[in-house]
N, C-alpha and C positions, 0 to 999 in steps of 0.2 A: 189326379193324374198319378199313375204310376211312378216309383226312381226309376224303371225299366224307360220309361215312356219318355221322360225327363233328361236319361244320361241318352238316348238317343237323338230329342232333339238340342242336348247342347253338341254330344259329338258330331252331328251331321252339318251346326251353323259353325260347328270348330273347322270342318271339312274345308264346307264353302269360306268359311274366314279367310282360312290359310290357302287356297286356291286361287282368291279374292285380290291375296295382298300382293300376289307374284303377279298377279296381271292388272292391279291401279298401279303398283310402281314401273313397270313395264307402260305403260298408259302413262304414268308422269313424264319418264323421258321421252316418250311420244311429244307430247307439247311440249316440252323443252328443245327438242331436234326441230318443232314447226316453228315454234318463237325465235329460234335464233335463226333458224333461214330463211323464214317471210313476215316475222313482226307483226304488225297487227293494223293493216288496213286495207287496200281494192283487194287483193289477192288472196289475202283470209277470209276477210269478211264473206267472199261471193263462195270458197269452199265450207267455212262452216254453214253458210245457206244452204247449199245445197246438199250437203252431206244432214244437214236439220232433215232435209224430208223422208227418205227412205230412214233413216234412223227412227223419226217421228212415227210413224209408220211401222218399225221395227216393237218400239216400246207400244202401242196401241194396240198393234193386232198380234205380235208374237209373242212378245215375254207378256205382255199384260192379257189379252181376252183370250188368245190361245190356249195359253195356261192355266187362269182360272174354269174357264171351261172343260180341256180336255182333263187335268189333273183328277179333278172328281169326279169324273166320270168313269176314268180308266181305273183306278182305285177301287169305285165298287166292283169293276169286273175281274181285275188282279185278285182282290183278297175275298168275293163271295162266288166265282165263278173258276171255270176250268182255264187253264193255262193256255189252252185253246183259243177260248173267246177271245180271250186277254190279246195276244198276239196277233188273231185275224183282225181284232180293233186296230191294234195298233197299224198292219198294212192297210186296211182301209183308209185309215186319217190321213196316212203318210203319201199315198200315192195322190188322196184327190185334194191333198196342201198342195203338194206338187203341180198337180194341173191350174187350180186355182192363183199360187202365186205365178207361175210362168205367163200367165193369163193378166195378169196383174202389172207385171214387169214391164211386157209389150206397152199394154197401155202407156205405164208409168213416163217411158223412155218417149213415147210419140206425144205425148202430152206434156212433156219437160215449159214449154214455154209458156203456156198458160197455169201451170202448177207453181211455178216460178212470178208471173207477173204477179197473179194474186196474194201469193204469199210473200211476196219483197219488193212491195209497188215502189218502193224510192231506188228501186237497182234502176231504173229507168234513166233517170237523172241524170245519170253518171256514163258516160261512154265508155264500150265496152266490160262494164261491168256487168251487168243483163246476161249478155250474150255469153259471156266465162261460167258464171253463174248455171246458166242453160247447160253447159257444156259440160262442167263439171256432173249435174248432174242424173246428166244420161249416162256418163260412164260408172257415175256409181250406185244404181237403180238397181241394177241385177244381186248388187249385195241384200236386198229386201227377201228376193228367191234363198241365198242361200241361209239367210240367218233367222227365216221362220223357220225351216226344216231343223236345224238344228236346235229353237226352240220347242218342238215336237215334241225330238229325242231326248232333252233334255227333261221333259214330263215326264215320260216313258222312263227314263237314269234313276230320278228322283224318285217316281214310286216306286223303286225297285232297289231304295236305300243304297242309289250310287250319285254321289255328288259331284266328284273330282274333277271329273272329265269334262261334264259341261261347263265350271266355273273355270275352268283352267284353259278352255279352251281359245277363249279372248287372248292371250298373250302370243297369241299366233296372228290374230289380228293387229295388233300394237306391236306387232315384229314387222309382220308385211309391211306395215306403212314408215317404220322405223328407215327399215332398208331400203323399199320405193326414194323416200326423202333424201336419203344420203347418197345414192349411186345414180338415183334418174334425174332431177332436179335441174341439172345441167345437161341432156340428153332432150329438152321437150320445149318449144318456142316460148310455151308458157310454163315456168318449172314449177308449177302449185299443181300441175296434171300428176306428176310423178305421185303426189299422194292418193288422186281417184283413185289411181292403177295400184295401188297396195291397199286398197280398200276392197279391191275387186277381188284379190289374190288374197287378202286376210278372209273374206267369208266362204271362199270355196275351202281353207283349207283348217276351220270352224267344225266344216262337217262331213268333211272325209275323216275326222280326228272324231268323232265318234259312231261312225257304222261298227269298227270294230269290238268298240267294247258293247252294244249291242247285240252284237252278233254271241258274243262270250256270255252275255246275260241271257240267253234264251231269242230274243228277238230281233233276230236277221231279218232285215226287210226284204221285202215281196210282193209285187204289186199286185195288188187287189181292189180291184175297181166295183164295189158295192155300195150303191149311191142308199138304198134302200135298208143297209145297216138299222138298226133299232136307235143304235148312240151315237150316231152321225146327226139325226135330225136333235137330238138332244142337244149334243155338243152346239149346236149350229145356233140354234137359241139360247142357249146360255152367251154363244159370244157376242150375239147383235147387244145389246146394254151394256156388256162389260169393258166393249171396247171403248166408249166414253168414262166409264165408272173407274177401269183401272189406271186408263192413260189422262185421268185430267189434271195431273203434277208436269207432264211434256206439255201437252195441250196449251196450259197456261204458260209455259219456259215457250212454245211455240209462238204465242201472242206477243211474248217479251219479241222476241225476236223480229216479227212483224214492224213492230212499231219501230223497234231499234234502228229499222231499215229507213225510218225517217228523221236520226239523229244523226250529228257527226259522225263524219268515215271512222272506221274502228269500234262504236260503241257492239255490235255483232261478236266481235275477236275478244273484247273484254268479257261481256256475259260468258262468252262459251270459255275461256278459260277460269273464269269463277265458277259456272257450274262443274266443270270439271274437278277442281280442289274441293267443291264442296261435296259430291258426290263420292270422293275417296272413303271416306265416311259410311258411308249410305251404301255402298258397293259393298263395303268390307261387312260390316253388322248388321244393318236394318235388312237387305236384299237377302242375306243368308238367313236372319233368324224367320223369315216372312217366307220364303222358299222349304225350311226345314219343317217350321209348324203345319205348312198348308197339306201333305200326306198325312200328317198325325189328326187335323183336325178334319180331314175327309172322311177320317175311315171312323174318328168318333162319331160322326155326324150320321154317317151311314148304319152304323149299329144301335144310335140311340143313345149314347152316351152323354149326355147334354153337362152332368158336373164335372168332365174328362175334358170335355172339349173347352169349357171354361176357363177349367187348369191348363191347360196346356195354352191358350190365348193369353191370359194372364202372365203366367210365366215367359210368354215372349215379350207381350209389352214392357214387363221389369228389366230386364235383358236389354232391351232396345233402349231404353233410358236411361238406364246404367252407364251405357257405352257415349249414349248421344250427347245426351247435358254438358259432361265434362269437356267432349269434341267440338261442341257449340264454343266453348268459352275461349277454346284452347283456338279455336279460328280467327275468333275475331280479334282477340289480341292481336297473332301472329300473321295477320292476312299480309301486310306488307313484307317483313321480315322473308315470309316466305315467298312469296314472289321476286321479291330483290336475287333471291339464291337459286332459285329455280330456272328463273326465266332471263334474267338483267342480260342482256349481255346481247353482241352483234344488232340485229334490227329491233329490239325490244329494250326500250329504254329505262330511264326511271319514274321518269311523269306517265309510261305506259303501264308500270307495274305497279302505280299511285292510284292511278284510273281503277286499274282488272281487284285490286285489293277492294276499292271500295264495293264494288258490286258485291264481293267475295262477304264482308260484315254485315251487309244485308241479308241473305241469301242464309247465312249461317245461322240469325236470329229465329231461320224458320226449321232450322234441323232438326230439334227433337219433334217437334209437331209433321214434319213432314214422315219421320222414319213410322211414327205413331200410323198415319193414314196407312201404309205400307204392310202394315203388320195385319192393320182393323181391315181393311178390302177382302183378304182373302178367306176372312170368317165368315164374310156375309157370303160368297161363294161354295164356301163347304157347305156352307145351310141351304143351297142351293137357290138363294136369294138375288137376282141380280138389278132389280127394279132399283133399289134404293140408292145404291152407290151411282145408279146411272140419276136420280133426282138429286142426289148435293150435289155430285158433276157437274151437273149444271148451272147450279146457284152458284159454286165455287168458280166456275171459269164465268158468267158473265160477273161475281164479286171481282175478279180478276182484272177483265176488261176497264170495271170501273175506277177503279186501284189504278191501275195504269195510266191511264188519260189522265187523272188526277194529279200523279206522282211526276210521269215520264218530262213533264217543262219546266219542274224546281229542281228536281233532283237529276236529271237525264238518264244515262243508263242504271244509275243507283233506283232511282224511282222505280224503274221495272221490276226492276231483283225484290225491291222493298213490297211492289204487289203480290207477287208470286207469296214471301211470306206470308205477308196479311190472306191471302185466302184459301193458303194450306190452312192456316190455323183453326179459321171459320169451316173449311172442311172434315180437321179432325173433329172440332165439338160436335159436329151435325153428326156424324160417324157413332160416335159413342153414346150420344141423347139414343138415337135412335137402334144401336143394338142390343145397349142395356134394355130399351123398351120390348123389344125382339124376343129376347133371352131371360131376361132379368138380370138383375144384377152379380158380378163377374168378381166384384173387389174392386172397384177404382177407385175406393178410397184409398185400398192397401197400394195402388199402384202409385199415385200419386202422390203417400205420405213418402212412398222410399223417394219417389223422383224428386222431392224436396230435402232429403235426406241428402239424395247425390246432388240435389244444386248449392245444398249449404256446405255439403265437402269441394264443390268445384272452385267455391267464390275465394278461399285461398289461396289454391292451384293458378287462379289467373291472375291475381296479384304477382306471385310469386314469377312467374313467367314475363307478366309484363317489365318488372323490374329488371329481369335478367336483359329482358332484347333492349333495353339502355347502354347492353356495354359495350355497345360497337356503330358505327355510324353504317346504315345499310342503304342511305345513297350513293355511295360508293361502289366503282369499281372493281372487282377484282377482289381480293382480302377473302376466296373463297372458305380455307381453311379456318379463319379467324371466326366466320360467320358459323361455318358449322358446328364450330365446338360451341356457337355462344347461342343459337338453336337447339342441337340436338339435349346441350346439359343443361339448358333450363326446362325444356319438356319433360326431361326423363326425373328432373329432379321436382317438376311440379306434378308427375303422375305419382311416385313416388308419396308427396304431399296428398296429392287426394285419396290414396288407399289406405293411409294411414290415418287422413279422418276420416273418411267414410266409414272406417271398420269403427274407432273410435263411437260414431253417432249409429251403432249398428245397425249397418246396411245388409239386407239379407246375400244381398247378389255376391259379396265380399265373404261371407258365409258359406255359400253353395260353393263358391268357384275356390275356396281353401278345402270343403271338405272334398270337393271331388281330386282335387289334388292328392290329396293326402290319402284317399283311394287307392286313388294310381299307384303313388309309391309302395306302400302295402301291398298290393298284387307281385309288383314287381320283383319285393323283397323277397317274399315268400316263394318265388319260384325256384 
């Protein structure tokens, strides 16, 4: 792989990093605004249900088969065809998403009760809980309409080396609902509705937020209705498998979820606030460096490049391990600490932020293996391969299902979180036996010897961290200030710790990310 090809896709996962981070932290105080005003039982439980399915939904056929589909597709016609092509694809796709999700939507919303009974047979049980559940989400079914389209254009951004836009564009989402929460809440008989309706208003205004810069890139859309397109039926096949191959990380958090529905009230509200800390992570690093490779490894794949496309695969799984190992460790210490601060406080207690912790150390154990599958999907994609990730898909969610049932009566909601691990993991190995066998082999030794390199520099960092969160008692109250400084300076002095071993037991990623530095500055000086 090129330094050209290299400083591209670190600046474009630098893009989405930094786009990433103003909209999970925006997204943190999201559930901190829903933990302090509805806590975590009938009235959470039945909105993260429901907001679970169009979401589920979202991650299956938008960001996940959408994408892998259309991205390499539209890539060979952007960079081996005329700008033309490129563009009439692009309104074709755009126009008949459009027909297809609106088509989708109707459904969605008229079938709310049976989509709901199956997927959360213990809402039943419970009075009134069902029926909220139903309600909630019909009202927010049509956000599926708007947030495939916007994953479209966000293909369309991304091959055309625009990142910003789409990554940035969630914090409009986690605004809507920020503000739904605080001004409607008290406005509605039921005040967990005020959040549908900022669900409803965060995805319309998703993708009003990039028509324009579309429009400035060349591709103002245009409705063009050509069902007979050449890469429409391509596209079309490529996503029937990918839609189980990319989504079976939700698929299986979906199954948590299922079951959860037949644990104690509240174990729902827990998982979906652990998945959410754990995913801050996974949003920030793995999503970007997996979004940034997958144009770079299209257009290799398209030209024939097969030792370019390896480098460039490679170089993201280091990347992605680099970041993950040490965020792994740095979780599970910190799971409660950070909840206590986050969350404690009004209807969120302490035995609730004891509970959502533990799922959170489970769930964490699977982070580097899960960002790993993240990275490894999209390669099998660029090769235009979609069979195989739809066959461990499978193996991994029913490994999943069994994990569960297993786990979900010793452990309760821990158990679940703790399946979800166990059959990412068996999903990455399945991943890499068989691309290495694909491909041949890629380096995973080299990838591995550094991700041991960053797990031998993390194992001090979390010492160092755990010690520090002793110096203050975080069942407690209040003491906001005191918690911050005793969080925020034992992190920054255990990251600290870890790039000063790491570089010590030379890590290359420690390496790359000084010289490019030191780049930078040089450019700068020089002007």
């Amino acid at each position: 792989m090129s330094d050209t090809e290299k400083k591209q896709i670190v600046r474009a996962a630098g893009v989405l990093g930094f786009a990433t981070i103003i909209s999970r932290i925006m997204g943190m105080v999201r559930d901190m605004v829903v933990s302090r005003l509805f806590g975590a039982g009938l009235a959470t439980d039945a909105f993260f249900a429901a907001f679970q399915i169009p979401n589920m939904l979202r991650r299956f056929f938008a960001e996940g088969a959408l994408t892998a589909a259309f991205v390499p597709t539209f890539s060979e016609y952007y960079t081996q065809r005329s700008e033309q092509e490129a563009r009439d694809l692009a309104n074709t796709c755009f126009t008949l998403l459009t027909i297809v999700m609106a088509l989708t939507t109707i459904l969605g919303i008229l079938c709310s009760p049976t989509i709901v009974g199956i997927m959360f047979p213990g809402f039943r049980e419970l009075p009134g809980k069902f029926d909220l559940t139903v309600l909630l989400n019909r009202l927010m079914f049509p956000y599926l309409f708007f947030i495939s389209l916007v994953a479209l254009c966000m293909g369309i951004l991304n091959t055309v080396r625009h990142f910003f836009t789409p990554a940035i564009s969630t914090v409009f989402l986690n605004l809507a609902m920020i503000l739904s929460a605080l001004l409607l809440h008290d406005r509605f008989q039921v005040p967990i509705v005020s959040l549908a309706v900022g669900v409803l208003v965060g995805g319309m205004l998703q993708l009003l937020l990039q028509l324009p810069m579309l429009y400035r890139k060349g591709f103002g859309i245009r409705p063009r209705l050509d069902f007979r397109h050449p890469a429409v039926r391509r596209i079309t096949l490529l996503m029937g498998p990918s839609i189980f191959g990319v989504g079976v990380y939700y698929l299986n958090l979906t199954v948590s979820n299922i079951l959860a529905s037949l644990l104690p009230q509240g174990s729902i509200s827990y998982l979906y606030y652990a998945q959410r800390l754990f995913e801050f992570p996974q949003g920030i690093i793995t999503v970007s460096v997996a979004q940034a490779v997958l144009p770079s490894m299209s257009r290799q794949a398209a030209a024939g490049e097969m030792e370019q496309l390896k480098e460039s695969l490679r170089f993201g799984l280091k990347i992605t391990l680099f970041i993950t190992v040490p965020a792994m460790v740095g979780l599970m210490v910190c799971a409660t600490p950070i909840f206590t601060l986050l969350f404690m406080g009004g209807e969120f207690d302490y035995l609730k932020a004891v509970k959502a912790a533990e799922a959170l150390r489970y769930y964490s154990l699977g982070l580097a293996v899960v960002a790993l599958v993240r990275v490894l999907i999209p390669a099998f994609y660029a090769l235009k391969d979609t069979r195989t990730p739809v066959v461990t898909a499978f193996i991994t969610f029913l490994l999943n299902a069994g994990f569960s049932l297993l786990l979900m009566k010793p452990l309760l909601h821990g158990g679940l979180a703790l399946a979800t691990t166990l059959a990412s993991g068996c999903n990455m190995a399945m991943l890499l036996f068989l691309l290495r066998k694909k491909i041949g082999g890629f380096g995973c030794g080299r990838v591995f010897g550094s991700a041991f390199k960053t797990l031998v520099a993390a194992v001090p960092m979390g010492f160092l961290v755990w010690y520090g969160m002793r110096l203050t008692d975080w069942s407690l109250g209040g003491q906001k200030l005191e918690k911050i400084t005793v969080l925020g300076g034992s992190i920054g002095a255990g990251t600290l710790l870890f790039i000063l071993t790491a570089h010590l037991l030379g890590c290359e990623e420690v390496r790359d990310a000084g010289a490019l530095l030191r780049r930078k500055f040089r450019k700068k000086t020089n002007r």
